[in-house]
Residue frames as a rotation matrix with the C-alpha (Angstrom) as fourth column:
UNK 1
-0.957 -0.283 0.063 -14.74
-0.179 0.749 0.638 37.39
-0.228 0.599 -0.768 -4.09
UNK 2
-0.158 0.971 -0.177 -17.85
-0.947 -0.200 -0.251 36.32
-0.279 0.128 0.952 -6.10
UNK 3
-0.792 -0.095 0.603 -18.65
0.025 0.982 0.187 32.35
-0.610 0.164 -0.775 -5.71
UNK 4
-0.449 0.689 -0.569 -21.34
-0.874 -0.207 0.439 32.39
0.185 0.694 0.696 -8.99
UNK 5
-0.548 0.278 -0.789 -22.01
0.140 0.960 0.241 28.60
0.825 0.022 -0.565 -8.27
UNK 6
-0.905 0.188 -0.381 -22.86
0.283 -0.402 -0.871 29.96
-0.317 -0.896 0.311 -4.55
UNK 7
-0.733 0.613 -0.294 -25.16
-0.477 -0.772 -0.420 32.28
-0.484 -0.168 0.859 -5.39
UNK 8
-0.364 0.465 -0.807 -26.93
-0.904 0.033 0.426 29.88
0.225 0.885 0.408 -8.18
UNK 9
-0.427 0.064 -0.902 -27.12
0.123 0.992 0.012 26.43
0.896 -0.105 -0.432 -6.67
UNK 10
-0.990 0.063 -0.123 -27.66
0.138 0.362 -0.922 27.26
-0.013 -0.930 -0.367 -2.79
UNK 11
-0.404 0.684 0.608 -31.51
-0.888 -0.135 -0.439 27.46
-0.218 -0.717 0.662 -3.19
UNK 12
0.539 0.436 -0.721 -31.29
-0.664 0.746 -0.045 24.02
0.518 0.503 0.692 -4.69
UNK 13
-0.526 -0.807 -0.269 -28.61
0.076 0.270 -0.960 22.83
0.847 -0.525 -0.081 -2.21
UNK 14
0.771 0.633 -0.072 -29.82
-0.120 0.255 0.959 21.64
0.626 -0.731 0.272 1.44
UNK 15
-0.176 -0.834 0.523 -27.46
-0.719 -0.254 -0.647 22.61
0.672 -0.490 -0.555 4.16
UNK 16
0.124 0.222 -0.967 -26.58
0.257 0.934 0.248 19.44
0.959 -0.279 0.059 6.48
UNK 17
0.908 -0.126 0.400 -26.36
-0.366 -0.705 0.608 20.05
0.205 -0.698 -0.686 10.10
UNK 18
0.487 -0.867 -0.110 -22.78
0.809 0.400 0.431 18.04
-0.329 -0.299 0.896 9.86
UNK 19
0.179 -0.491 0.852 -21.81
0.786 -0.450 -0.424 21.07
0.592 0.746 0.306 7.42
UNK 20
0.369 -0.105 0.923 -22.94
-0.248 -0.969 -0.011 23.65
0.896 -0.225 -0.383 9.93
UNK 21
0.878 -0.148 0.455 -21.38
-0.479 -0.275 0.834 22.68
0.002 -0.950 -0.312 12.65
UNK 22
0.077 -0.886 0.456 -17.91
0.996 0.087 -0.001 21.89
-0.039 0.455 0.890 10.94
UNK 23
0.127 -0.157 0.979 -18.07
0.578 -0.791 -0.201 25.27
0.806 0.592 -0.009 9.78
UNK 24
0.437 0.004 0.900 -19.27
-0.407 -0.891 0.201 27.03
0.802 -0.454 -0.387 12.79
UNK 25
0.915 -0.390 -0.106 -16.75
0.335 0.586 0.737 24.83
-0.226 -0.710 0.667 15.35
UNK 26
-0.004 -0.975 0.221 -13.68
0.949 0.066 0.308 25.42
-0.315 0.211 0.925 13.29
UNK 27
0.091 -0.153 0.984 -14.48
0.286 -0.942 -0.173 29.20
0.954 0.298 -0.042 12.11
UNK 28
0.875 0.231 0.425 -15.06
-0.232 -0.571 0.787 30.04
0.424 -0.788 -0.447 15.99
UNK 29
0.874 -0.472 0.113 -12.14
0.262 0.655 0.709 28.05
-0.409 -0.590 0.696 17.11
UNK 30
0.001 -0.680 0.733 -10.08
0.973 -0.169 -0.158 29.57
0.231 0.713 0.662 14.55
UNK 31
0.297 -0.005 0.955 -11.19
0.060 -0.998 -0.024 33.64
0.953 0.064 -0.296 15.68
UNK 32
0.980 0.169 -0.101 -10.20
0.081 0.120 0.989 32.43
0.179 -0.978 0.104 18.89
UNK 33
0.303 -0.950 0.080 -6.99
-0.854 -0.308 -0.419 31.29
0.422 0.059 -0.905 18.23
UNK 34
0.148 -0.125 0.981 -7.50
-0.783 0.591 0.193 27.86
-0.604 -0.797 -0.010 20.05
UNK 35
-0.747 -0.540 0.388 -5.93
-0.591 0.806 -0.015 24.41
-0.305 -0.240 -0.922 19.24
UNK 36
-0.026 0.879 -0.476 -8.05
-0.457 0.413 0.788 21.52
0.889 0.238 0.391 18.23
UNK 37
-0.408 -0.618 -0.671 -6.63
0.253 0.630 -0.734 20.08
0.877 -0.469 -0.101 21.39
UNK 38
-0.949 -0.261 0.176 -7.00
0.062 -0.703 -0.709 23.27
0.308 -0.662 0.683 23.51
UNK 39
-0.272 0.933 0.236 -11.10
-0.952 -0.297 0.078 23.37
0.143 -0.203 0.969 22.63
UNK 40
0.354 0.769 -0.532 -11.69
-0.153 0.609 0.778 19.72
0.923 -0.194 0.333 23.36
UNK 41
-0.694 -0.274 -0.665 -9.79
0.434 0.578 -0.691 19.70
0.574 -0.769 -0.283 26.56
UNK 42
-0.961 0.274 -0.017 -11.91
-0.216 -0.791 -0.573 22.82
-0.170 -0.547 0.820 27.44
UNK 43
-0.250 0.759 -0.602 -15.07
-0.815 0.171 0.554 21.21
0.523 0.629 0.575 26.20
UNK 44
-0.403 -0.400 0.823 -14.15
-0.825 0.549 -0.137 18.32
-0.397 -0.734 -0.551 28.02
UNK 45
0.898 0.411 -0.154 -14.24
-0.359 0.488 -0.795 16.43
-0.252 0.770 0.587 24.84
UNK 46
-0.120 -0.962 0.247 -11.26
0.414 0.178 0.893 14.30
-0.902 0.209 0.377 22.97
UNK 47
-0.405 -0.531 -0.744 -9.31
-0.355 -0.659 0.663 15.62
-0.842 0.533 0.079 20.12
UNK 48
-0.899 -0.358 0.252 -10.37
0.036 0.512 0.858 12.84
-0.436 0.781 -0.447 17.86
UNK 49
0.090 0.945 0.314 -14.10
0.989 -0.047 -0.142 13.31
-0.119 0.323 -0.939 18.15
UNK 50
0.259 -0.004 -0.966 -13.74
-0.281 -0.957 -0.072 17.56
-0.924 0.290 -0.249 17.91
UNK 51
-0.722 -0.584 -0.372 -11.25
-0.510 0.087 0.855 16.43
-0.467 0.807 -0.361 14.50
UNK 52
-0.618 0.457 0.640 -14.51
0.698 0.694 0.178 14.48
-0.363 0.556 -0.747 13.45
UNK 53
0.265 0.949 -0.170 -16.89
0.727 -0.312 -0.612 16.75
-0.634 0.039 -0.773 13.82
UNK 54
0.302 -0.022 -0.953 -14.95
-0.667 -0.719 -0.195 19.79
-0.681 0.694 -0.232 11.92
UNK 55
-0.924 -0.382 -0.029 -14.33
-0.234 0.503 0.832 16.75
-0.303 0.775 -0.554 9.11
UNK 56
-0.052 0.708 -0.704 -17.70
-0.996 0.015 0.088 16.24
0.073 0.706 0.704 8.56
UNK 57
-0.978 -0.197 -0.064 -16.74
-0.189 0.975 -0.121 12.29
0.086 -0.106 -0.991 9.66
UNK 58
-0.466 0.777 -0.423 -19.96
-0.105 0.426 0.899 10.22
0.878 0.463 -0.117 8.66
UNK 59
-0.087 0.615 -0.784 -20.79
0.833 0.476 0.281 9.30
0.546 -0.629 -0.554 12.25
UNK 60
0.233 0.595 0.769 -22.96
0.178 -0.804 0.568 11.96
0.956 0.005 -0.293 13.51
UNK 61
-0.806 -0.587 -0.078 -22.08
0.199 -0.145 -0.969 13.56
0.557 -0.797 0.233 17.17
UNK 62
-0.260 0.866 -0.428 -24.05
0.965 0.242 -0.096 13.31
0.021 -0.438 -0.899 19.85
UNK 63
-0.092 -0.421 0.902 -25.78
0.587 -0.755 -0.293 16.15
0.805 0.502 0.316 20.52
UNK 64
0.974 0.037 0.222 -24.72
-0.107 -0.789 0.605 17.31
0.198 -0.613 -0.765 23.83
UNK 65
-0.217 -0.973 0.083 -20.96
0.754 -0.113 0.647 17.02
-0.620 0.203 0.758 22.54
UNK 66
-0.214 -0.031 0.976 -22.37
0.623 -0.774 0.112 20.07
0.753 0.632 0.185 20.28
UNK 67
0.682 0.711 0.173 -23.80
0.339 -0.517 0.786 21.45
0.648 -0.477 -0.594 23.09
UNK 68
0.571 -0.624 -0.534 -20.67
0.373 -0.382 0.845 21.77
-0.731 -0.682 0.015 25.46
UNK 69
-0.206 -0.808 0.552 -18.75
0.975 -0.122 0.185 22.61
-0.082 0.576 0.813 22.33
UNK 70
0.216 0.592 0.777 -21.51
0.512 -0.746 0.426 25.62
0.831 0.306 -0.464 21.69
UNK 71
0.742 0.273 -0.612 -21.42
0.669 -0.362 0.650 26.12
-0.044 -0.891 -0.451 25.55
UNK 72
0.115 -0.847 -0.518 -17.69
0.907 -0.124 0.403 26.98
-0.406 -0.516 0.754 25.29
UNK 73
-0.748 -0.207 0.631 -18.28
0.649 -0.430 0.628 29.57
0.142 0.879 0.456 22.91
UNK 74
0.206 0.945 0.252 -21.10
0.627 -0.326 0.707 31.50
0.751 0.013 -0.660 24.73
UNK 75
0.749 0.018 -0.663 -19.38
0.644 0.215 0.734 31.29
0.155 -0.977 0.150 27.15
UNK 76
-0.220 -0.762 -0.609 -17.11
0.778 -0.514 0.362 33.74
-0.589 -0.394 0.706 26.28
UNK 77
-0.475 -0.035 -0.880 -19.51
-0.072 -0.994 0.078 35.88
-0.877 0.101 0.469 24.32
UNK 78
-0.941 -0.305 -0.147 -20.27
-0.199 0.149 0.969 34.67
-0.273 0.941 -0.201 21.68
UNK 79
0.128 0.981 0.148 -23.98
-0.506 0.193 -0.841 34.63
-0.853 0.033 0.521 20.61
UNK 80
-0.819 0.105 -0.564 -25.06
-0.531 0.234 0.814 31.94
0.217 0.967 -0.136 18.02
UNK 81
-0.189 0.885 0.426 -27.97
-0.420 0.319 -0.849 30.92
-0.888 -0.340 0.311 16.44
UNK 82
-0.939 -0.279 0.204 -28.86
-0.015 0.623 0.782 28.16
-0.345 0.731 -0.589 14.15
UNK 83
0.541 0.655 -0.527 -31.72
-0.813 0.250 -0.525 27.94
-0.213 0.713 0.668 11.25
UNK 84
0.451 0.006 0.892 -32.32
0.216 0.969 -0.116 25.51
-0.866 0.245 0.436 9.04
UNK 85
0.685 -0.437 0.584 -30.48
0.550 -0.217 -0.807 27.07
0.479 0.873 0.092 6.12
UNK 86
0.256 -0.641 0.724 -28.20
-0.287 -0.766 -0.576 29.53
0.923 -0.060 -0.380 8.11
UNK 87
0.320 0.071 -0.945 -26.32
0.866 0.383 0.322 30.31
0.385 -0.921 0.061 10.84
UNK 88
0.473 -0.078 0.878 -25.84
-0.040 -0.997 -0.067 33.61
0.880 -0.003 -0.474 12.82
UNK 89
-0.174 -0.948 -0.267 -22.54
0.943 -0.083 -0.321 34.67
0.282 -0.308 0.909 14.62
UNK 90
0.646 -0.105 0.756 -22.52
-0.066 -0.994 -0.082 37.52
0.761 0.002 -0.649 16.64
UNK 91
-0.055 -0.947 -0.316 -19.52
0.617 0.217 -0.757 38.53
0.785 -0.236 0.572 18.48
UNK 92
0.894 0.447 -0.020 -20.19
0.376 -0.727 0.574 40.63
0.242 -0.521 -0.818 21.61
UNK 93
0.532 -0.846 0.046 -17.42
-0.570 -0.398 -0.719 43.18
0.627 0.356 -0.693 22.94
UNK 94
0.446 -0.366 0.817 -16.09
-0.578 0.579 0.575 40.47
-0.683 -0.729 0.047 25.49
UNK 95
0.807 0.113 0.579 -15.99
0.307 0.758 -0.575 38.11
-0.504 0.642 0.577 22.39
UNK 96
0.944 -0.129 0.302 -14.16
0.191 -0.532 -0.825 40.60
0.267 0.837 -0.478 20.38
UNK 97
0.750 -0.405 0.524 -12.01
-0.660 -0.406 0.632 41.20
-0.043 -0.819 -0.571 22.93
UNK 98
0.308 -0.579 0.755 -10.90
-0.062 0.780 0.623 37.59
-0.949 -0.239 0.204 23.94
UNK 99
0.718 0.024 0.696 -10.96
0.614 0.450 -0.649 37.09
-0.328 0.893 0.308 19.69
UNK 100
0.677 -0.721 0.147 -8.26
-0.637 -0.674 -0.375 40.47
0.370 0.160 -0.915 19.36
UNK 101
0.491 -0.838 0.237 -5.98
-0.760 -0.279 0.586 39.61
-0.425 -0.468 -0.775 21.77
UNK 102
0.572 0.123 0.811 -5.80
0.164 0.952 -0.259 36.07
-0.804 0.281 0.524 20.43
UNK 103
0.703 -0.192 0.684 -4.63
0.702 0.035 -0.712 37.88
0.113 0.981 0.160 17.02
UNK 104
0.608 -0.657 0.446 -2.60
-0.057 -0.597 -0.800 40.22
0.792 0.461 -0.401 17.95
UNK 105
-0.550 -0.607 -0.574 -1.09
0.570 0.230 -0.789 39.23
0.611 -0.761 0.219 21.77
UNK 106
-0.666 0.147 -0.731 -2.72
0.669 -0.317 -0.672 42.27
-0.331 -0.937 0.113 22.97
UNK 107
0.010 0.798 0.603 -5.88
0.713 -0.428 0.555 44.55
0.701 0.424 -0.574 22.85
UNK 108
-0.998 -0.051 0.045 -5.36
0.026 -0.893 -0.450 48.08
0.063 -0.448 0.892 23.75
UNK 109
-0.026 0.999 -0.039 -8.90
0.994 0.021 -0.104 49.11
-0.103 -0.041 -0.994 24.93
UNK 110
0.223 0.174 0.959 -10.71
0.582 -0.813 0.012 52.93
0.782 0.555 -0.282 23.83
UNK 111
0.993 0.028 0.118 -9.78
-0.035 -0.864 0.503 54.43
0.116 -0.503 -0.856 26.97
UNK 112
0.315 -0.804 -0.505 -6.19
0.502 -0.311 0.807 53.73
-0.806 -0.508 0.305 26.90
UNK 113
0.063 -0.233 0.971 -6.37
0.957 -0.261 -0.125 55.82
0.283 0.937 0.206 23.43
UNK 114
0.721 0.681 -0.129 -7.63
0.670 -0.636 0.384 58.58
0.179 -0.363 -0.914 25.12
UNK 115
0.200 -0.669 -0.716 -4.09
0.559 -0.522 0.644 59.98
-0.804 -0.529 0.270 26.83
C-alpha cells in the first residue's frame, strides 16, 4: 500500500510519545497473541490503564508502567528502541519463536525439517 499523505506530511508532523507507545504496546501485544488482560496481568498492571495507554487516553502514563510494559516484551526477546521520530522493533529468534507459535499453535523448528 502507498499512504501519499504519509510520505508528504510526516516531516511536518511531530510524533507524540502517547502515539508511540499505543502503537508499539498494541502491535507487540498483537504478534504475541496476548489479551489486553493477559499483558496487564503479566505486567502487573490493570486492564483499564494498558486500554488507556493503547487509546492514546489524554492522561499520560507513568513512566515505569511503560517500563514494566517494555520489560515484558524484552523479556521474551524482543529488542526495542525508541527515537524521537521512530521506533525500532527487532524480533530475536526466541521472539519469533514465542510470536509463531502464538499464530499458528505450533512452531516446527529447522532441525525437525531435516528427517
Amino acid at each position: 500500500m502507498h499512504y501519499s499523505w504519509a510520505t508528504s506530511q510526516a516531516k511536518s508532523v511531530r510524533v507524540s510519545n502517547s502515539v508511540k507507545m499505543a502503537v508499539l504496546v498494541r502491535a507487540l501485544r498483537n504478534a504475541f497473541g496476548m489479551s489486553q488482560g493477559y499483558l496487564a496481568q503479566v505486567a502487573g498492571l490493570s486492564r483499564p490503564t494498558l486500554n488507556r495507554i493503547e487509546t492514546m487516553d489524554k492522561r499520560s502514563p507513568r513512566a515505569d508502567t511503560l517500563e514494566d510494559l517494555l520489560h515484558v516484551f524484552r523479556s521474551m526477546g524482543v529488542e526495542i528502541t525508541l527515537y524521537d521520530e521512530e521506533i525500532n522493533i527487532r524480533f530475536t529468534q526466541p521472539a519469533l519463536l514465542a510470536a509463531g507459535s502464538s499464530l499458528e499453535g505450533n512452531v516446527v523448528s529447522e532441525t525437525d525439517n531435516r528427517e
